[in-house]
N, C-alpha and C positions, 0 to 999 in steps of 0.2 A: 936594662939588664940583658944582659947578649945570653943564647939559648942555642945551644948542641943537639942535632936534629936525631931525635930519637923515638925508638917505636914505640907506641900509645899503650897503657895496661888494656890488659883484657875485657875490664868490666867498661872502664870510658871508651872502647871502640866499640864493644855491642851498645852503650846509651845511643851514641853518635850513629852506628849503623842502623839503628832503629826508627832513628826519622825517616829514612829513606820508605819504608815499608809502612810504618803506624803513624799516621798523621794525626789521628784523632779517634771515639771511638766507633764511630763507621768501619775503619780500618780492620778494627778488632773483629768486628761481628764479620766483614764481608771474607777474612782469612778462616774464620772457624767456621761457618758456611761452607766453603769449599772443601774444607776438609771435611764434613759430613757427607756431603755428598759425594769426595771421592770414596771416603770407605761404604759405599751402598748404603745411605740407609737410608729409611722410607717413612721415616717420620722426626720431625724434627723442631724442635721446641727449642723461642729466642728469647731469654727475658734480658731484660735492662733496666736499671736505676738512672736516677738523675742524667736522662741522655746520656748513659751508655758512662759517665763520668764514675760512679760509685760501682758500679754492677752491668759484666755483660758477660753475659752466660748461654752457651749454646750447648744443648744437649742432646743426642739422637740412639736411634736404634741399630748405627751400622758396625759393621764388623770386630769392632775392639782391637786393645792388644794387650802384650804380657808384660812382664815387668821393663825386660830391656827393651822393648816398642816405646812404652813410657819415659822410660831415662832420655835414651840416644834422640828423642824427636825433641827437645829442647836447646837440642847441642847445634850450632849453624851448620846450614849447607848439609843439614840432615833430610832425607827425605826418603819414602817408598816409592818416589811418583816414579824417577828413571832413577837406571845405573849405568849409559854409553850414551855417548854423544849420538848414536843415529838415537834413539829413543828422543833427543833432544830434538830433534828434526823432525819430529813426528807427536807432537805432544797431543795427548787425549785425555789428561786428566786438566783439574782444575788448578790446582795446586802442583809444583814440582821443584822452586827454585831451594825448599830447603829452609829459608827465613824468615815464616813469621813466627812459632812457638820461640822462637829464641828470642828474637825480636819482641818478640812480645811481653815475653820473662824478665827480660832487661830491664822495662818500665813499669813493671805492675806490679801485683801481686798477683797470683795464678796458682789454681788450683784445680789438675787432673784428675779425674777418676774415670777409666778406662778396661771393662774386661771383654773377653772372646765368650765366645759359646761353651769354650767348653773348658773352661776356669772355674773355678767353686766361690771364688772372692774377685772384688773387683782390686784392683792397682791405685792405690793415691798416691798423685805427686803432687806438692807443695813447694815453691819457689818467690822469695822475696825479695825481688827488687834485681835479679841477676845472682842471686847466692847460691850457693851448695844447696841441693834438694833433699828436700825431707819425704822420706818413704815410706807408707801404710797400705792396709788393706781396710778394707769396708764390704757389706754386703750391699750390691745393686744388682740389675738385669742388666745384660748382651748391650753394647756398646759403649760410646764414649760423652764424658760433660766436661767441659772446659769452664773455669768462673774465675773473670777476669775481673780483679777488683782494685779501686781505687789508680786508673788509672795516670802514670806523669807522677804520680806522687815522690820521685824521686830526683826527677826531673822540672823543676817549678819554672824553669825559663820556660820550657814548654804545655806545661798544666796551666798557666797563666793566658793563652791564646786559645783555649780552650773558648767557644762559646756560650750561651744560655742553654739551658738542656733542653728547652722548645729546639732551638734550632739544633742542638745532637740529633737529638729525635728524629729529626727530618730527617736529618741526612741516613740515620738507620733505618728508617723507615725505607727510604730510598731503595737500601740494599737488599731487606727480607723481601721488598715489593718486587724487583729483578727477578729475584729467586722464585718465588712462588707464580710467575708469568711462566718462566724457562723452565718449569719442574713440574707442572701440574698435575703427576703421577705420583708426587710428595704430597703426604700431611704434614703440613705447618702450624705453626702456634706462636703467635708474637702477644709478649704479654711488656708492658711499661708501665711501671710503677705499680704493678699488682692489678694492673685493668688491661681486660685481655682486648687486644688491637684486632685482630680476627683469628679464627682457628679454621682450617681451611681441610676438606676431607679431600682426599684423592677424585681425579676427575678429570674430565674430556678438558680441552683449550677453551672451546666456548664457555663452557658453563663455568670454568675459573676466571674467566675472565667478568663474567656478571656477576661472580660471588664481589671479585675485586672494583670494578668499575660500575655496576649497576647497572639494567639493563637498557636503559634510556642510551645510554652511551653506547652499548655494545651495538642494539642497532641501526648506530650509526655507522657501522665499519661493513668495509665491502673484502670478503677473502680475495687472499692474492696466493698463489702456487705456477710458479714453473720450475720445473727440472733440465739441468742440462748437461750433458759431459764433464764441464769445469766446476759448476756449482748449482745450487737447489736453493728457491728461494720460497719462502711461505710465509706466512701470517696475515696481519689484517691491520689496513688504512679508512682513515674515516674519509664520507664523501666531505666535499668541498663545503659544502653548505653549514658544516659541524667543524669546521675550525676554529682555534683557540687561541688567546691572547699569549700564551708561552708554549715553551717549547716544554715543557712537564712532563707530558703523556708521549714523548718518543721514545721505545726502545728498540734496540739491535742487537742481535743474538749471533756471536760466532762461533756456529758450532754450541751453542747455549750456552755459550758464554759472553756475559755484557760488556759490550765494546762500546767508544766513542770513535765514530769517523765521519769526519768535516767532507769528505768528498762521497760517502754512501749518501750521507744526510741531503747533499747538492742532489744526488741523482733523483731522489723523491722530490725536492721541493720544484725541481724543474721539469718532472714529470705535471706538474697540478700546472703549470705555465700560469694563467693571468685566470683561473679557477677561483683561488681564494681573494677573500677581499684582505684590501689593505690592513697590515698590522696583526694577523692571524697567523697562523703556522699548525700544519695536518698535524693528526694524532698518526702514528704508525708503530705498529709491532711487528717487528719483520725480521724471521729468522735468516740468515746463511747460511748452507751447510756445504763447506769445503775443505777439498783431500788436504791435512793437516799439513801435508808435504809442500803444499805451493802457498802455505802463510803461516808467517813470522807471530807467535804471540808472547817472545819474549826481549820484545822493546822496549818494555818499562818496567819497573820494578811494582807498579798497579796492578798492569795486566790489564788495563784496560784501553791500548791503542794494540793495532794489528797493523801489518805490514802484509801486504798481497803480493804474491809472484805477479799477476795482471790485473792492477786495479781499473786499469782502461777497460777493459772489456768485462769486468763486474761494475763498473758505473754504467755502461749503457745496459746492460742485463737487467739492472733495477729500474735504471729510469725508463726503462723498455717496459718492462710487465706493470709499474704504477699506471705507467700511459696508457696502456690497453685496457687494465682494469677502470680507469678511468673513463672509459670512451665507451658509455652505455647508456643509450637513450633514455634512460630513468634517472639521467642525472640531469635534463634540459627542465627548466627553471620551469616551473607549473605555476600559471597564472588561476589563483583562488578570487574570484572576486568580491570586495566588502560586503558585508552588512549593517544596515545601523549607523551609528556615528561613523563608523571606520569608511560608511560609501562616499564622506565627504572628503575624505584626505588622498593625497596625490598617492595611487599604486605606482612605487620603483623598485624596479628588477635591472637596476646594474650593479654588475659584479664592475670593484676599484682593481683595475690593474695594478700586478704588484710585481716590481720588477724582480731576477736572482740574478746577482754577479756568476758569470761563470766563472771558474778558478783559471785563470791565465787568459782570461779575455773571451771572444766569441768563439762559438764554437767551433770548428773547424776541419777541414775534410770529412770524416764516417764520424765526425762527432756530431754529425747533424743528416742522420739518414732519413732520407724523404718518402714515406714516413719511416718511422722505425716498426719494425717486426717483430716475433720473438717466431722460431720454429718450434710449435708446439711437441714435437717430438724430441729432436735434438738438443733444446734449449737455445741454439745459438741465434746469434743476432743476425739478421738478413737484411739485405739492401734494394731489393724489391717491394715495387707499389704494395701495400699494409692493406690491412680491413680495417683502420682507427673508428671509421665512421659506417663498417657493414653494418650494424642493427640498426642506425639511423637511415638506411637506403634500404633496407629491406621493408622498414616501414611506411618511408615515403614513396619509393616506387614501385612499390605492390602491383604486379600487372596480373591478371588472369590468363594470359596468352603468351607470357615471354618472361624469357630472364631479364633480371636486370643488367642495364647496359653496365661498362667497361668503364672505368674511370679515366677522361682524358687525358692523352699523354703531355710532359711537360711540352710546355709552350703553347697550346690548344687554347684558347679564347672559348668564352660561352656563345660566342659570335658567328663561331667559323665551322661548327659541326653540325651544317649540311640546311635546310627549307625546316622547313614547320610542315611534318605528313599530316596533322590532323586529324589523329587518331587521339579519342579522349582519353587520360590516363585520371582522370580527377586531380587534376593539377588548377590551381587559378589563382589570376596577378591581383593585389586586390592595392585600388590606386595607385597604380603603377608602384609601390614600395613594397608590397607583401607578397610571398607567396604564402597561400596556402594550400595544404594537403591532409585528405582525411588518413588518419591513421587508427590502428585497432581500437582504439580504448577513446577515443576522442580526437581535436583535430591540432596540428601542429601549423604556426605561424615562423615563416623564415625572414629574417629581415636580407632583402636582396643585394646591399650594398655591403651589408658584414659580413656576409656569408661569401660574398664574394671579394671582398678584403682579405680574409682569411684564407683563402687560397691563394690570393695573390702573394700574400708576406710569402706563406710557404714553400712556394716555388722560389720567391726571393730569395730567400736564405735556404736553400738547397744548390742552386745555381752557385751563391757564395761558398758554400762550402765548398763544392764538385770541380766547381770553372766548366761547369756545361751548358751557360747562358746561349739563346739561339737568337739571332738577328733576324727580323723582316727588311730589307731593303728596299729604301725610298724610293720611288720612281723617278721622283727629282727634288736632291739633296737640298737643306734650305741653311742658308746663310743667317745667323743669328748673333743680334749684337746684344749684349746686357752690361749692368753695369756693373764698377769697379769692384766690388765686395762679392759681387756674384760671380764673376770671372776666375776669384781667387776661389771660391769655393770651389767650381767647378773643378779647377787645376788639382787640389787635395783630394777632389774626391773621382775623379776621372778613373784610376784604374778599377773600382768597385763597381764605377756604372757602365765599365767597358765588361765586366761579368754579369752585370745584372741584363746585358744585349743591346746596350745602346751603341751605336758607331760615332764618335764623336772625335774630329779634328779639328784641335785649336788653330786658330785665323792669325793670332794678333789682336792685339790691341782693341781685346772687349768683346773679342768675335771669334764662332765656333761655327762649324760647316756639320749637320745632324744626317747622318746618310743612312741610321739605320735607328730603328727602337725594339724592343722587347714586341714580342707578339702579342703580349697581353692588351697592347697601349690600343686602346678604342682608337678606330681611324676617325679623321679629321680634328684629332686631339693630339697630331705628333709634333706640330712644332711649342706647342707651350707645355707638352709635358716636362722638358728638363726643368724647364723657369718653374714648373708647380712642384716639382719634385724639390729643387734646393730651397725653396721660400718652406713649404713645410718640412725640411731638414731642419732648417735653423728654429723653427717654433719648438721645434720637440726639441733640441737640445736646448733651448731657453728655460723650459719647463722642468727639467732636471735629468742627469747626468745619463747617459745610454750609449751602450757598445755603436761606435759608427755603422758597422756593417745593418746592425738591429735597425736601428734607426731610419739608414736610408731603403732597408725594403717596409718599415711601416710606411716612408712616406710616400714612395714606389705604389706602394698597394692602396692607399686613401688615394692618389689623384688618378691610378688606373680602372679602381673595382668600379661599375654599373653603380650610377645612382640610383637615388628615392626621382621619381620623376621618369628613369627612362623606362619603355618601352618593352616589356619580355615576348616573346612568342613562348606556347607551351615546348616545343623544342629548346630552347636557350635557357628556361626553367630546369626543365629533365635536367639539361647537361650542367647546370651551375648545381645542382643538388648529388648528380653523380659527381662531379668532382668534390664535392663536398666531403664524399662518403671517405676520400683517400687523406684526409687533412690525418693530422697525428691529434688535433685535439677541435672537433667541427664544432665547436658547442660557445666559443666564446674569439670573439675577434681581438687583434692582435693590441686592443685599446683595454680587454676587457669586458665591453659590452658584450650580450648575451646573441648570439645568430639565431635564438628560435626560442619558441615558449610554448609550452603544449598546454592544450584546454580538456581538460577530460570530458568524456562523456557522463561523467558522474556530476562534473560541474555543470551541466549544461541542461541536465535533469532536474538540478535542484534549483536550477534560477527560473526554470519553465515549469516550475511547481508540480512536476511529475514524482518528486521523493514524498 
């Protein structure tokens, strides 16, 4: 039957518009929530039925309104939030677009009761199904109750996709838990099926957070706070060691309002780099607070993606202060040692590397600053040598007579900064693979080959980013022939290792003339570095998928760093532990393993039966 295109009734364009906004009843609850707390109120009570399916009702203490507040807020594209498009460029409320009570009205039943302060009666409105409203009064206190019932009930193609009220639940859950993180100066009251879920009084961030999370959890999280011209960042990350099988416990607050964003989320999980173990993911609650003017929050019709005038420079902002917050000697792996049965089983302390795709490949020019900064003042991100590892070197190189040294400039070898003076710093090589150093509280073990791996990646992949690789030149250039599979690698990966300082000209025919290496490369180790560097290339890409550039400075830095076996002077120590101190994350090498492990004095006491 052929069909003359014509405009939709009123009542079948609000069902139809209504999807767009009310997907389920999460939707319900997460729109009258806002609405509460746009009109100020300070205490606010959520019940629900059968997940939110039969019953979802939010009712509060804020401002109210009078009759025609009542009427016109069900009518589309009603709203008190704005009246001019700059208001629209500048949003500070929660709510503004105008269409959920209408939206809302269209599929349910719904039932208002709404007065002001200074009303003698409160305002009912009554709306079935998108009908003509029915209007009473009633006695209540100062503010507004919305009861939204029998949700889709008119709509059955969509009440049929409906869930199990277990799973409603969650997802409401979901939404009053947002709320009550972002509000903590609110009383809330979530009650489901007549059993109250928590009732929560007003309160500082900490201690809402252990009313909600308990406090085992809480202290596992480390405060995070920096401020800066463009934006202000706060809240609180769990350490590494308290990571979680899902992603659950992440929120992000813009402006206190819950957002979802795939590249904030990247900038924390690449903050933790190879911290967490395989298959985990941090807990993080981490506010935003930026000038409304340079972001976009009305992208969807959720309201739950934002759009950044600079998101470039708010990803390295976050993954900047994660990183730093991260970088504190109270996070190096503490070796407890057994009792009991437990003294016969193998003690392991490796952290599993876990790789993060970065969003468009590696990272690249200032997307990779060596280390990254933040100016405590300013907020902004800087591109000068970091403190990542100051508390780690303040404790390791504790002098009574001196400051501590200068962290070596890029290209500096642990090799080449100067004799052994022979001044004792309590520095010592233990089997040529360890260093150890006493520190405050007990003693710290450095594994010498990780630690110095870890530096070496990082210079790698800062030269990649910058193109500031430096060359040592041969005395006398060496002719090298390899074969056919290695030749082609070589050919592919030649401009990378022409940045990472190697000088290399292809020969022909399987042969390459090496006239210069990275100053890192141990001397008398320069002609089979290239051949060590591509052989372990191709293992790690065997083993699973990695950014090339990543790749060829892990394997850069395994066949350049100081082995287990060689030789330290206390000078070559000092300076492999001050470069240490400049790394962006000194505490785990670029495999994962752990660069140190600290022994407390507390431990040390109670194995020498002094406790």
């Amino acid at each position: 039957m052929d069909r003359r295109i014509a405009v939709l009734p009123e009542h079948l364009a609000n069902k139809i518009a209504a999807g767009e906004v009310i997907q389920r009843p999460e939707s319900v609850v997460k729109e009258l929530l806002e609405n509460s707390l746009d009109a100020s109120a300070t205490r606010i009570t959520v019940v629900i039925k059968d997940g939110g399916k039969k019953l979802s009702q939010v009712s509060d203490d804020g401002i109210g309104g009078d009759e025609l507040d009542a009427k016109t807020s069900f009518l589309r594209h009603a709203t008190s939030k704005i009246a001019t498009y700059e208001e629209l460029e500048e949003i500070r409320t929660y709510g503004f677009r105008g269409e959920a009570l209408a939206s809302i009205a269209a599929v349910a039943q719904v039932t208002m009761k709404t007065r002001r302060q200074s009303d003698d009666a409160a305002v009912v409105v009554r709306i079935d199904g998108g009908g003509a409203p029915a209007l009473g009064r009633e006695g209540r206190e100062q503010g507004t109750l919305v009861a939204v019932q029998n949700l889709f009930f008119n709509v059955p193609a969509r009440r049929k996709f409906l869930k199990s009220a277990s799973t409603e639940f969650r997802h409401i859950y979901d939404v009053v838990l947002r709320t009550a993180i972002s509000h903590p100066e609110i009383a809330l009251e979530f009650v489901s099926d007549d059993e109250t879920i928590f009732k929560l009084e007003p309160s500082p961030l900490g201690e809402r957070l252990v009313d909600l999370f308990g406090e085992r959890q809480v202290e596992s999280f480390i405060p995070v706070e920096e401020r800066g011209p463009l934006f202000s960042v706060s809240g609180y990350i769990s350490k590494p060691a308290f990571g979680q099988r899902t992603r659950a416990n992440q929120f992000l607050f813009l402006n206190r309002r819950y957002i979802v964003s795939r590249n904030i989320n990247h900038a924390v999980y690449s903050a933790y780099e190879h911290l967490l173990t395989k298959g985990t993911f941090p807990v993080f609650i981490i506010f935003l607070d930026v000038d409304p003017r340079r972001v976009d929050v009305n992208v969807h019709p959720s309201k739950m993606e934002a759009k950044f005038e600079d998101e470039q420079s708010l990803y390295r902002f976050v993954s900047g202060l994660v990183r730093k917050s991260l970088a504190d000697p109270a996070f190096v792996p503490a070796l407890t040692l057994p009792q009991g049965k437990e003294a016969a089983e193998d003690i392991r302390l490796r952290f599993t590397s876990r790789q993060h795709s970065w969003p468009g490949g590696a990272p690249q020019g200032n997307d990779w600053v060596f280390p990254p900064r933040i100016d405590t003042v300013t907020g902004e991100i800087l591109s000068e040598n970091g403190q990542g590892g100051r508390g780690l070197a303040e404790q390791l190189l504790r002098q009574p007579d001196g400051p501590i040294p200068k962290p070596a400039r890029s290209g500096e070898s642990a090799q080449e900064l100067g004799p052994d003076q022979g001044v004792s710093t309590g520095i010592w090589q233990l089997h040529r693979k360890y260093i150890l150093s006493p520190i405050e509280n007990g003693v710290m073990v450095v594994d010498q080959h990780v630690a110095h791996e870890r530096v070496l990646y990082e210079r790698a992949m800062h030269r990649f980013a910058n193109a500031v690789g430096a060359t040592q030149h041969l005395l006398f250039p060496r002719t090298i022939q390899v074969g056919t599979g290695e030749y082609s690698l070589l050919q592919e990966l030649l401009p990378n290792l022409l940045l990472l300082g190697f000088e290399i000209k292809l020969f022909g025919k399987n042969t390459f003339v090496l006239e210069g290496v990275p100053p890192d490369v141990p001397k008398e180790k320069e002609e089979n570095i290239v051949s060590d560097v591509l052989a372990l290339f191709q293992e790690y890409q065997q083993a699973g998928p990695l950014d090339v550039r990543e790749n060829l400075a892990k394997s850069f830095a395994c066949r350049s760093a100081v082995k287990a076996g060689d030789p330290l002077t206390e000078t070559e120590m000092r300076s492999l532990l001050v470069q240490l101190q400049a790394a962006r994350m000194p505490y785990v090498c670029p495999h994962g393993r752990p660069v140190m492990l600290r022994i407390s004095i507390d431990e040390l006491d109670r194995r020498f039966g002094r406790t």
